[in-house]
N, C-alpha and C positions, 0 to 999 in steps of 0.2 A: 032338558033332562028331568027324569025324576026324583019329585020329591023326597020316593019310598031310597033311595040310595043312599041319603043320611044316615040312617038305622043304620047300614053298615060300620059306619065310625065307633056305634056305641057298642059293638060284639067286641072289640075290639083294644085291649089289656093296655098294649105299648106301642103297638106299630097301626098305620093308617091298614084299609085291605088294600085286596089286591086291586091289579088296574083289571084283570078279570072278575074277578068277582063285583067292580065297579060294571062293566058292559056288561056281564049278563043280568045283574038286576034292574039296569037301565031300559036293556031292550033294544040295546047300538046293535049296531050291526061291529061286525070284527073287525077294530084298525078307526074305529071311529067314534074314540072314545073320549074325555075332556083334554083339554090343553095340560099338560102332566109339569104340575112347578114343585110335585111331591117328590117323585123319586129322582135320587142324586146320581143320576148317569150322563154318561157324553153323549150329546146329540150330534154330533159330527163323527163318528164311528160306531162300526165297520162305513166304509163308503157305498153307496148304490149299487158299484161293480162288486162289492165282496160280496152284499146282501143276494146280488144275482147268482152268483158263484155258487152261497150255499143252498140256495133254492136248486139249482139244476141239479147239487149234490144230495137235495135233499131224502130221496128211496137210497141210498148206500150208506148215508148218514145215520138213519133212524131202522135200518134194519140189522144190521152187523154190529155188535159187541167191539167198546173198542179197544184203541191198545194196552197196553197194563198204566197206572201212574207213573212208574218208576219210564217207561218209554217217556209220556209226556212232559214228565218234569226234566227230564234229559235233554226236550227238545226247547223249554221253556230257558231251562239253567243254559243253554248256548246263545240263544238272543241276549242272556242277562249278564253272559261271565259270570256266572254264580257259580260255584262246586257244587256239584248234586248232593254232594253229601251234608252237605250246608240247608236244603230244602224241603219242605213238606209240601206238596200241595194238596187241596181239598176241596168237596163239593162244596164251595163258597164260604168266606170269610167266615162264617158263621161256625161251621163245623169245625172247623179249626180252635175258635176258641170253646167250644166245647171239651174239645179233649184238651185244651192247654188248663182247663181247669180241671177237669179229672184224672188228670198226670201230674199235671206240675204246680199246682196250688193247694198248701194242707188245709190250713186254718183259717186263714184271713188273706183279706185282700182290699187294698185301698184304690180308688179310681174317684179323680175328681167329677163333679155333676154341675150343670146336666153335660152326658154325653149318650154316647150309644147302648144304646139298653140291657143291649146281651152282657155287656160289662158290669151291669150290678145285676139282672135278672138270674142269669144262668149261675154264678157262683152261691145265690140264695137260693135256688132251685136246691140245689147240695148239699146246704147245711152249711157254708161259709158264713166266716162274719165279715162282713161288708162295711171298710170305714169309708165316708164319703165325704170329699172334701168341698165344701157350698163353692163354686165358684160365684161372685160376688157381681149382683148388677151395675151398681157402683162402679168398678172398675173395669166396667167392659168386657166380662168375664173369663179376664185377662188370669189366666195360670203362672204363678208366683212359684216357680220351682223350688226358690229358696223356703218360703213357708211351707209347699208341700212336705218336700223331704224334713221339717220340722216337725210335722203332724202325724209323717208316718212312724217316727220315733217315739214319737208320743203315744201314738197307740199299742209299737209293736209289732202294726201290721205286715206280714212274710213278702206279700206279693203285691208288685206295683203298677198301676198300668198309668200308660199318657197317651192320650190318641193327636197326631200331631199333621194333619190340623185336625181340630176336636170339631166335632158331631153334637149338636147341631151349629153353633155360636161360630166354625173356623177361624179358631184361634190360633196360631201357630210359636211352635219354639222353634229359634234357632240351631242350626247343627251343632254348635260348641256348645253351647246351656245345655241339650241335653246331654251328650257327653260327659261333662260335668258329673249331672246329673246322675247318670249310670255308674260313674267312678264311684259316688256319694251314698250309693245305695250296693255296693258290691259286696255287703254280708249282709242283703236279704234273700229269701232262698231263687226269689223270681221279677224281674223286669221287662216288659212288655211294651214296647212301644208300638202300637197300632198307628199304620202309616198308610191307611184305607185309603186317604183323599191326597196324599202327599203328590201326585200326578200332579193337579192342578196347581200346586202353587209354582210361585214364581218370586219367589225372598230373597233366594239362594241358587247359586247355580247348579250344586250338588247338595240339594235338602238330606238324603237320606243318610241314616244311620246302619245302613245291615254291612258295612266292610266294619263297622266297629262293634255290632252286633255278634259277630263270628269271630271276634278275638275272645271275647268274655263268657266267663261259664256261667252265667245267671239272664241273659239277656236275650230276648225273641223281638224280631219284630215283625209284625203282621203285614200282609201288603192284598190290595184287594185286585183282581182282575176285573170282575163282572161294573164297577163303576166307574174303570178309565176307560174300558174297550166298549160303553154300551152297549153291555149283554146280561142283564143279571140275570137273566132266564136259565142263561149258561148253567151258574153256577157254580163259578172257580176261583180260585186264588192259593193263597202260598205263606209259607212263613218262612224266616232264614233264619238260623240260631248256630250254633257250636254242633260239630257232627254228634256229636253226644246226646244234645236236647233234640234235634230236630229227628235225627235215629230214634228217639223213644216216641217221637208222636209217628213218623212215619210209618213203624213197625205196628200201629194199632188200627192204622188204617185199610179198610177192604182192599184187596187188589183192583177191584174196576170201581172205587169210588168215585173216576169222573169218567162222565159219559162222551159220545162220539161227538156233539158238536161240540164240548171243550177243545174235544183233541183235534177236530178240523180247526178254530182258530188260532189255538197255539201252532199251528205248522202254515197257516196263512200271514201270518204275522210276519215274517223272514222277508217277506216281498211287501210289506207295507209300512215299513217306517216312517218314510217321508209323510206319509198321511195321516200316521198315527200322531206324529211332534205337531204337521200343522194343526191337527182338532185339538190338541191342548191348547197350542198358542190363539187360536180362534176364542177357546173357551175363558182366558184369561182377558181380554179384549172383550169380551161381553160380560165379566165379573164388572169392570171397571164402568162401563156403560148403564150397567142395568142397578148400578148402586149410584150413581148420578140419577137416573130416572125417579128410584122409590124414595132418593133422600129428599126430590123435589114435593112430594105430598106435605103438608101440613100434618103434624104432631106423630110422624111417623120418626123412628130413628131405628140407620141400619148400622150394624156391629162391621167392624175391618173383618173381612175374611181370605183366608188364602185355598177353601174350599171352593167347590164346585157350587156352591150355595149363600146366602143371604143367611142372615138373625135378623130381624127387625121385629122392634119394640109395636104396638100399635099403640095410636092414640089414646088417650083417654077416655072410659068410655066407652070405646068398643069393647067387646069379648071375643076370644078367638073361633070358639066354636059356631057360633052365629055367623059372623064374616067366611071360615069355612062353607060351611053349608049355603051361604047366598052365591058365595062364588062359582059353588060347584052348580048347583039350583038353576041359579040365572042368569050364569054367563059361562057356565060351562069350564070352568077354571079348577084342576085338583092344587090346591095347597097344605102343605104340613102344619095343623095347627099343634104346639107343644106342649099343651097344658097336660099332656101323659108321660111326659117324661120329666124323672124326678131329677129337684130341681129347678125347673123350670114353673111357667103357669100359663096360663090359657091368652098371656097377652103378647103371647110371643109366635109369631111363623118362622118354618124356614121355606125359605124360596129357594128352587132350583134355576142356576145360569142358563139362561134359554137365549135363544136369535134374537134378534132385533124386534122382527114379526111381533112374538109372540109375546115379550116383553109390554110392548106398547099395548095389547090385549090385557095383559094382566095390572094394566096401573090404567087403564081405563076403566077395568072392572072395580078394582079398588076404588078410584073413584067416586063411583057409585052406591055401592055399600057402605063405605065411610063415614062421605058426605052429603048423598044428597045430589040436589039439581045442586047444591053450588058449592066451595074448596073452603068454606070457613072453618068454624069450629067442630071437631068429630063427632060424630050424632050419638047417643046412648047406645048400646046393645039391645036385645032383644033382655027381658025382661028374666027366664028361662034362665039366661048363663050365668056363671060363676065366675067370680075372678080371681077365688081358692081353687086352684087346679085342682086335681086328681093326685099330676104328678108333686105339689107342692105337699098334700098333704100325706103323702107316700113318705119323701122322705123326713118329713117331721114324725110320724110316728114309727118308720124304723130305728129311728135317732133315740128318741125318745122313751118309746117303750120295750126296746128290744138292743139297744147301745148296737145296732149296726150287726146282730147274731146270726140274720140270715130269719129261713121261713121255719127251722124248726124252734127257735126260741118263742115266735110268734105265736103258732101251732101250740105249745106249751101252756100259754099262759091262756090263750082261748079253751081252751081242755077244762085248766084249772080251774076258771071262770064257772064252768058248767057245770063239775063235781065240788065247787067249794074246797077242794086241796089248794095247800097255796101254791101258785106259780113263782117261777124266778123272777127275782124282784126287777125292775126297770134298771137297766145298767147292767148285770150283772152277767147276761151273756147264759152260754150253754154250756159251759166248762171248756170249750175249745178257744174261746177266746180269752182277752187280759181284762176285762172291766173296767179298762182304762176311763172316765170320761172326755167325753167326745168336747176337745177345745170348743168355745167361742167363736164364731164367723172372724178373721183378721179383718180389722177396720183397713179400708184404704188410704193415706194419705191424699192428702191433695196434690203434693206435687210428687205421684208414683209415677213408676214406670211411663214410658211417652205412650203406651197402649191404654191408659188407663177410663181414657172416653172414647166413642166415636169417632174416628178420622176424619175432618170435614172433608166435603166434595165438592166438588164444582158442581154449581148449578147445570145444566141442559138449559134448553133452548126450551119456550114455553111449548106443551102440551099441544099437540101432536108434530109439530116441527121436530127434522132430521137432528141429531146431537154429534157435532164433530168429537172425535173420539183419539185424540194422540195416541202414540205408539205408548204403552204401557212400557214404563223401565221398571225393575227393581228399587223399592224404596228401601234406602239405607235404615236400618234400625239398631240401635245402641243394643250390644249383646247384654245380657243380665252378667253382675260379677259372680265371680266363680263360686258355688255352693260351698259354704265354709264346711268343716271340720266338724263334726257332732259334739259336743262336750261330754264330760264323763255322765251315766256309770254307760256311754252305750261304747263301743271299739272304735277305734279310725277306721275309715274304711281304706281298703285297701285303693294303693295311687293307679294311675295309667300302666298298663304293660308297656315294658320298657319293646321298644324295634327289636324282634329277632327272638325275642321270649315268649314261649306259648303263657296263656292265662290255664289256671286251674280249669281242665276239661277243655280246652278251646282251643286256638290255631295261631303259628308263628302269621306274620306280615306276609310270606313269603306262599307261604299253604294257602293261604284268603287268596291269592293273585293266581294258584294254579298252579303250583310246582309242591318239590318237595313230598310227593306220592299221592296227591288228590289230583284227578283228572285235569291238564291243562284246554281249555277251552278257545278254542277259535275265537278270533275277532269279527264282528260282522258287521253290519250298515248300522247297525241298534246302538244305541247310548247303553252305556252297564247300570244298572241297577241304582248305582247311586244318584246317576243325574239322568233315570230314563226319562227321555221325551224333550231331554232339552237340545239338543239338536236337529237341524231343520228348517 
């Protein structure tokens, strides 16, 4: 592959490009393009028989307009038992949180880092002020809910987000913690739980939170399509919230804002269950394996994930960007280096859960670039790289010089800069924010939370020999205790809705299940929403 394809990485703000824009500046031919450890999709769906299916369909597909969204989420909410009125869906996660920030977020908005981009980019694009809570190398960058909701008091900030499992690190809360959680935060205006990768895990047998999402009048949770179904070409996914929240995003969105092959796989889906539950259980059985393989390199360390993907640390020594670009260069390997997301720095990848195949490709490449003809000590980087990310120094100076205001505080003070008027001081925000300062990083204990380092692993079997791989169970994990009570001058928050009592704007026990005057939904082959995929 070509060298000139590097250059692409550096157009590029927050996200790697694309895997086209990767083959046509290569010069591949179409479909043969590098070994893909970038994007977090399931390589086990659709199966070969579906792929065929939409190819024979494909002239009906791409020439006719298709049905309305309100049709597809209809066909969507019946595989899920969800109440339609409960649901948005959109051309991909993405759009979604677009207008949940141009609806439902005023002033501020806290989301711990690093995580998913659009989660600090798009409400700074705005003019939000963005508190960001460091999650901590030290501790595995393990999310302390109790210290969050600490911090978001501390700021003031209205709106909450938790991505569960978090992007990139897959770190996961349990179902009760967050609960908790949501209880704990019920007079802020918005909570968000983005539950994009929540497919892949396997902690819990019913991970999700949207039956207790649709009691509460402040709470959304996001759920992605395009990265359990591997399609993100598609374009689709969904939010569930109170008829109330999820009515005001639904009602902004275009009538045919999702195209015909969304609406061919949501109505093929009905007849593939079984295949859907096995490529997850496939998927979680090569998480386990292929974190055995990477943890076997020397001075490499991989982060507990309940994602469809890896965190690992690289040695020392190396730089991420360099290691990038040899792998893609000269062994044909795409990996996500993170030094662009804030937060994070340049010594961090995530790897995407791939077969067996391709795994043993990819730690052979590593290998190489590491070390060397031989596995000792990690060899320097390339001379060129940094090991002050991009994204590190991102969010030190929106910290710093702008208390988390977003891009118009920034925009302000570079203005001022240039006419000699003075700018808003450091801290002090746009007027839409509190000028709170932003706490001190939380020191971790040593003896925190049992996530608080790397989970050892079991060795593998040396380099290139087969790795026997047991049936993965669910590892038990001590729930976090319950998120205390705020102290004065902020309110208690209001407790759990009692059984049989709507929440402010939101739905009796009884409405969430399908009666009571919201459409009752058929039972089908499909797992409901809360424990989709675990069945099978």
């Amino acid at each position: 592959m070509s060298g000139n394809v590097t250059s692409l990485f550096r157009g590029t703000a927050a996200h790697s490009p694309s895997m086209a824009a990767l083959t046509r500046e290569s010069g591949e031919a179409a479909g043969a393009g590098p070994v893909d450890f970038c994007i977090p999709c399931n390589p086990y769906f659709p199966t070969p028989a579906m792929f065929e299916e939409l190819a024979g369909r494909l002239r009906e597909i791409i020439t006719y307009y298709p049905s309305s969204a309100d049709t597809i989420t209809a066909e969507l909410c019946g595989l899920l038992r969800l109440p339609p009125q409960c649901v948005a869906m959109g051309n991909g996660s993405t759009e979604l949180i677009t207008w949940i920030d141009h609806l439902l977020v005023r002033e501020s908005l806290a989301v711990p880092v690093p995580t998913f981009g659009r989660w600090t980019d798009q409400p700074m694009e705005t003019g939000k002020r963005v508190d960001m809570f460091p999650l901590q190398e030290a501790g595995g960058f393990a999310l302390d809910l109790d210290r969050y909701a600490e911090f978001v008091r501390a700021r003031g900030t209205r709106a909450v987000v938790v991505c569960n499992p978090n992007n990139p690190d897959g770190g996961y809360q349990h179902k009760q913690a967050l609960v908790q959680f949501m209880d704990a935060m019920a007079d802020r205006d918005l909570v968000v739980i983005d539950e994009s990768f929540l497919e892949f895990a396997d902690a819990e047998a019913e991970p999700s939170v949207v039956q207790e999402a649709m009691l509460r009048p402040n709470v959304v949770v996001l759920r992605s399509l395009g990265k359990n179904f591997g399609l993100h070409g598609v374009r689709f996914g969904y939010l569930v919230a109170n008829p109330a929240l999820a009515g005001r995003v639904r009602t902004m969105l275009p009538k045919w804002n999702l195209n015909s092959f969304a609406e061919h796989v949501v109505f093929m889906l009905r007849d593939h269950g079984p295949e859907y539950a096995r490529s997850l259980h496939q998927v979680r059985r090569d998480r386990l394996e292929m974190t055995a393989w990477l943890s076997a390199l020397p001075g490499l360390t991989v982060y507990p994930s309940q994602g469809n993907f890896l965190f690992v640390r690289l040695p020392v020594g190396a730089e991420g960007t360099a290691v990038r670009d040899r792998m893609l260069t000269e062994h044909r390997i795409l990996v996500r280096e993170c030094g662009n997301k804030i937060g994070s720095s340049s010594r961090f990848l995530r790897l995407v859960v791939r077969p067996q195949g391709d795994v043993r490709r990819l730690v052979s490449g590593l290998e190489q670039v590491l070390y060397g003809a031989g596995r000792g000590a990690a060899v320097p980087g390339p001379a060129t790289g940094t090991g002050y990310s991009s994204g590190t120094a991102a969010v030190d100076r929106l910290i710093q010089e702008t208390n988390g205001s977003g891009m118009r505080a920034l925009t302000a003070r570079t203005a001022a800069a240039g006419t000699g008027a003075p700018g808003p001081a450091p801290g002090t925000g746009t007027g839409t924010g509190t000028g709170v300062p932003l706490p001190a990083a939380v020191p971790v204990a040593p003896a925190a939370a049992t996530t608080a380092s790397p989970a050892p692993v079991p060795q593998p079997a040396p380099f290139p020999g087969p790795v026997p791989v047991p049936h993965p169970a669910p590892v038990p994990h001590p729930l976090p205790a319950p998120v205390p009570a705020p102290a004065a001058p902020y309110p208690a928050p209001v407790g759990p809705t009692p059984p049989g009592v709507p929440a402010r704007g939101g739905l009796t026990a009884a409405q969430v299940r399908g009666t009571d005057g919201l459409e009752s939904v058929p039972a089908t082959g499909w797992p409901d929403a809360a424990g989709m995929g675990r069945a099978g």
